[in-house]
Steps between C-alpha positions, in 0.01 A plus 500: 500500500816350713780483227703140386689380848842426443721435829910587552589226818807689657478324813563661895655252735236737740248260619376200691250244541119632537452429873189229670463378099373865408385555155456849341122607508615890453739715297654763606600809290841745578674785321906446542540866609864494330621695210515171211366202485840358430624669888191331644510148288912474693333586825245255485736240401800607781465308793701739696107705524321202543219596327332430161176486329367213238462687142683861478287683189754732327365826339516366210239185533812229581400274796794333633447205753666521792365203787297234358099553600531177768814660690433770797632828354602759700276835419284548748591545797322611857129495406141310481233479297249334636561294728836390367805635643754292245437685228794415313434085530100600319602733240650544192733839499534695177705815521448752194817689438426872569668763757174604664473794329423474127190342308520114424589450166228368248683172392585419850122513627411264153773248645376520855105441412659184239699361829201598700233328315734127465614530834085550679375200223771227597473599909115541490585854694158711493584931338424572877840341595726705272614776802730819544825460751347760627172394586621181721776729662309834470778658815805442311418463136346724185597329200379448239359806552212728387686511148398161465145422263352217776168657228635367261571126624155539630362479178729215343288324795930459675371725841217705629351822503234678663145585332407834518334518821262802733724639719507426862486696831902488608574261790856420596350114690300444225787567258745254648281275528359459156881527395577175750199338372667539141844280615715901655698410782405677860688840465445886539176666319781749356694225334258302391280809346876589275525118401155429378479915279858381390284179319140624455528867539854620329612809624186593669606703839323650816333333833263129465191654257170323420653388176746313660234331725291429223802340291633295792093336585449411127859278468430325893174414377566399182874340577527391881789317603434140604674560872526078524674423131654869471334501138243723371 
């Protein structure tokens, strides 16, 4: 069960207003790739980067608030999902301290499903809408990574997974478009195939396979992206 949700505000003077009178309808998750949390909580907050995030999860479970939820922070980036190309003006960003390269720590995950589950009640944001960086800019982006449980949020009903399905023949068109059908941007077979194993198929390797195909059909059908709204 999400732990208690208690929130640090150390504020970044890195935002601006959500643009066309935008409200978040996704979240979007990051790992800081820097050493600390305390090295990434100063970048977040320097405006000499220009960039920030709005909750930072330290390893050990403290959520410090960095851009109030009705600002524009600035995580994102080039991207889409769906159909919407501002990502940063319909999301939330939450960046989870970690380098890239070691295992998210327990007490962080417990804060992030706590945040998670307050921040999808008060929006009305469906588990379909809680997204990788990486899966809205699958060319450029790989965090949070295949060390990240997206399983495990799954079942706290805070994402989605795919059911267990019968594999299917491999098709690169078919592949793509099942993936565009789900909200992935327009971008190579190669790069989408590493974004969407880095979520539902962690470290899995080798050319498009039937369990890939079979994986991708079961989350368009179940969770297509509405292409008018942008929402699931």
């Amino acid at each position: 069960m999400p732990s208690e949700l208690v929130i640090h505000d150390h504020l970044s003077p890195n935002f601006g207003e959500r643009r066309d009178g935008a409200r978040p309808d996704m979240v979007l998750l990051h790992y800081t790739a820097m050493p600390t949390a305390e090295a990434a909580l100063e970048r977040l907050c320097d405006p000499e980067f220009e960039v920030s995030a709005h909750y930072l999860i330290c390893e050990e479970g403290r959520v410090y608030r960095l851009v109030a939820e009705e600002m524009r922070a600035w995580h994102a980036g080039a991207g889409q999902w769906g159909d919407v190309t501002d990502v940063n003006s319909r999301s939330i960003g939450i960046e989870l301290a970690n380098p890239g390269d070691t295992p998210f720590a327990a007490a962080q995950i417990d804060a992030l499903e706590a945040l998670l589950a307050d921040i999808l009640a008060r929006h009305e944001i469906p588990a379909a809408r809680v997204i990788a960086h990486s899966d809205m800019a699958p060319e450029r982006k790989i965090d949070p990574g295949p060390r990240f449980d997206w399983r495990r949020l799954a079942l706290q009903g805070l994402s989605i997974f795919p059911d267990e399905m019968t594999v299917v023949a491999p098709d690169e068109i078919a592949f793509v478009q099942d993936l565009s059908r789900l909200g992935y941007p327009e971008a190579p077979c190669e790069a989408l195939l590493t974004a969407f194993r880095s979520r539902f198929r962690p470290r899995h390797t080798g050319p498009l396979d039937g369990i890939d195909m079979a994986l991708a059909r079961d989350l368009a059908k179940r969770f297509p992206v509405d292409r008018e709204s942008g929402t699931a």
